[in-house]
N, C-alpha and C positions, 0 to 999 in steps of 0.2 A: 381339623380344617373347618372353616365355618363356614357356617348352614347361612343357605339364600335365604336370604331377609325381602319384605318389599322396601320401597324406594319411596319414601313419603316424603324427604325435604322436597323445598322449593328449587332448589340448583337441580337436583336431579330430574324434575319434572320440566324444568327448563332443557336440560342436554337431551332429554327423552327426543324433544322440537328437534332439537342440532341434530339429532344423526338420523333423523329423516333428509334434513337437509342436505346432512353432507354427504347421505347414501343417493339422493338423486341429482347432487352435482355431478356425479362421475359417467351421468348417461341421460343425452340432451334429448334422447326419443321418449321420455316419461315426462308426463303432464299432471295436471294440478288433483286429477282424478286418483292419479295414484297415489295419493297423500289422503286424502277422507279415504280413499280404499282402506290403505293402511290403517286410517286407524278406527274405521270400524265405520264412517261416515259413507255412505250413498249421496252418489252424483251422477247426471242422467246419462253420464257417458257412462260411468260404472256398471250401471243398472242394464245397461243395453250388453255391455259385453259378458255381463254376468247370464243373460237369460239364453245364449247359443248353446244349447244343449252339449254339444260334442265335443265343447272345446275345454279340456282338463289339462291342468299339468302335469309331466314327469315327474311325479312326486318322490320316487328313488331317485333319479337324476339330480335333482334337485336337492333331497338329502346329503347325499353323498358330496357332492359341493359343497354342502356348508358344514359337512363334520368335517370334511380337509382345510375349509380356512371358515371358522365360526365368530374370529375377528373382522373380516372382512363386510363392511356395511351394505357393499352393494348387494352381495351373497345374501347374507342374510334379510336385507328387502325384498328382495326375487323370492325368496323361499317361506317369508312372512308372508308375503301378499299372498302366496298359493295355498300357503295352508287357509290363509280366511277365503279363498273360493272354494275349497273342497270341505270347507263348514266350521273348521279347527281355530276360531278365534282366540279362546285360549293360549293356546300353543301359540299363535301366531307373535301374539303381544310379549309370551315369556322369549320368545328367538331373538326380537327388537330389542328387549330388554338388558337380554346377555347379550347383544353386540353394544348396546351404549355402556355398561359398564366394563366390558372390555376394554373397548376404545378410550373410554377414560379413565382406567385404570392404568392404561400403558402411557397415556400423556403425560397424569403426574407421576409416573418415574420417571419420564424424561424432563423433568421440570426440576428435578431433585425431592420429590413430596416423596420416599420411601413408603414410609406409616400409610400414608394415607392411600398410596395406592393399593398396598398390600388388602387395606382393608376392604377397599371397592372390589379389585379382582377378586377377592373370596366372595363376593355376593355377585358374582356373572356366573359361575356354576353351581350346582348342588351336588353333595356326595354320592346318591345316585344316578349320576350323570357327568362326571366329571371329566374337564375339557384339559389334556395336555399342554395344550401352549401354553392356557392360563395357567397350570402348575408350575412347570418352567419358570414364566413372569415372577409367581408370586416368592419362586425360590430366589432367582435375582434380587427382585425386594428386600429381601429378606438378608442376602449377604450385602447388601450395602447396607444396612443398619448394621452391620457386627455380628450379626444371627448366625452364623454360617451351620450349626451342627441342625439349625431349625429347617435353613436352606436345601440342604442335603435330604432331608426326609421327604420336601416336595418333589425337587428333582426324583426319589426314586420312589413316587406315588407315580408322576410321569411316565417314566420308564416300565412302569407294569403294564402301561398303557400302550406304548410305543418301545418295547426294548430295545435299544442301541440304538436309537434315535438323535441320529450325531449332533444338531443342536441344545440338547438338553443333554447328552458326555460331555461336552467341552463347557456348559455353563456346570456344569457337576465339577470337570477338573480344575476349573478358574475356581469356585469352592473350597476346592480340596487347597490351592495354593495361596487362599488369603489365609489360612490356618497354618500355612508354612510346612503342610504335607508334600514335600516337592515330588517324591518317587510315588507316593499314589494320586497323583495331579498327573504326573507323565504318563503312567499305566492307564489312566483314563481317557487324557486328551490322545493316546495314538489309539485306541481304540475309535472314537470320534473320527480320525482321519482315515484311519481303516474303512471307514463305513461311508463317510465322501472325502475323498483324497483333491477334489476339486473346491471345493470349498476353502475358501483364503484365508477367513477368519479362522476358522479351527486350527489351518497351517499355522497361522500368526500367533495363536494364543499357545499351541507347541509350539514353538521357538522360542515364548517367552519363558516356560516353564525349562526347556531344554538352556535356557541360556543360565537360569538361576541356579540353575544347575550344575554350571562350570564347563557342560558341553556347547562351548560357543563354535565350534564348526560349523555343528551341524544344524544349530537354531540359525549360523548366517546364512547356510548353505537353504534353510528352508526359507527363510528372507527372502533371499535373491532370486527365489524361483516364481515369484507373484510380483516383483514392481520392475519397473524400467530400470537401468544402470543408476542414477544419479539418485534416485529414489529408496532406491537398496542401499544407498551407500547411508542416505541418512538415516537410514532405519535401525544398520548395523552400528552407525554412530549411537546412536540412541540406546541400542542393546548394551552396549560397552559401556557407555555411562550409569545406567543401571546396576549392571554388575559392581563397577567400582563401587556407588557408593553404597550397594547390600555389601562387600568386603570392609568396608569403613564403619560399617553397622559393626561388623564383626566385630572388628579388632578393637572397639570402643570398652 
């Protein structure tokens, strides 16, 4: 997996800007002070709430929030800015840093940029530190380029981190099923479901695997159980369709 790099293009040092932005669009009570706060500038409002002796933050609280969602911009500016009041400038700036390439690492694969997110997500953690989601991410990455046995080894870098971590079993079983492993896709995603049974997507992505399967019961019977009537119906159209033409596959 590759080792954090720093961030020396110009687009990068641009987005560094953006996700200060876009971390205090999401909270209309922060002011212009908490932007030179952040990034290391004094301003006389700063300077004043800086000198109240008493006033520290819950720096485990604070922790703990952002090892649970370390994508999360706003999180991660709450917990930057506290690290540079209790002196941890450093640290503050690498927190900022792994949430802008997070956040845009997960952009360009929603953009279709595979490669290139893969390769940003690998520079938002470091091997002595490394973040599950982002593994996940970078496993996803990775089976949409065709990578799937690379993909699997992130997934289960994740998973030592998180084991049974129903979001990362079911991107493991969607894995196992573009390699056209169908019985150990299934062994996986019902384990996923075992571990949150309310979770729709996981439902979804078993029923796809159960339907490729030839057990179209029970993959409509899982369908039916997350949409309205009318909605299930086209879902189950959809599933039927699929199957026919994986049979047409077949017989070809």
């Amino acid at each position: 997996m590759s080792k954090r790099s720093s961030v020396a293009s110009p687009p990068a040092r641009y987005l560094f800007s953006a996700l200060l932005i876009l971390a205090l669009g999401g909270c209309q009570t922060t002011g212009i002070e908490d932007i030179t706060g952040a990034l290391g500038g004094k301003s006389e409002t700063a300077g004043k709430a800086e000198a109240k002796p008493d006033v520290r933050p819950d720096m485990d609280a604070l922790r703990e929030r952002y090892r649970a969602k370390p994508g999360d911009p706003n999180v991660a500016l709450e917990y930057g800015k506290a690290l540079r009041q209790t002196g941890q400038r450093a640290q503050a700036l690498a927190v900022l840093e792994q949430a802008l390439l997070a956040g845009y690492g997960r952009a360009l694969a929603d953009s279709g940029s595979f490669q290139q997110a893969f390769d940003v997500l690998g520079r938002a953690h470091s091997p002595e530190d490394p973040d599950w989601h982002i593994l996940s991410a970078q496993g996803a990455a990775l089976d949409q380029l065709g990578r799937n046995e690379e993909a699997q080894q992130y997934y289960g870098a994740a998973l030592k981190i998180v084991p049974d971590e129903p979001s990362v079993l079911s991107n493991l079983g969607l894995s196992y099923m573009l390699q056209n492993n169908l019985p150990r896709a299934e062994e996986t995603m019902r384990r996923a479901h075992e571990r949150n049974p309310a979770d729709s997507r996981v439902r979804a992505n078993l029923a796809l695997v159960l339907g490729l399967q030839g057990k179209q019961a029970e993959a409509e019977t899982m369908v039916k159980a997350d949409l309205p009537p009318d909605q299930a119906a086209a879902k189950v159209t959809a599933l039927r369709q699929l199957l026919v033409k994986k049979q047409q596959r077949a017989e070809k």
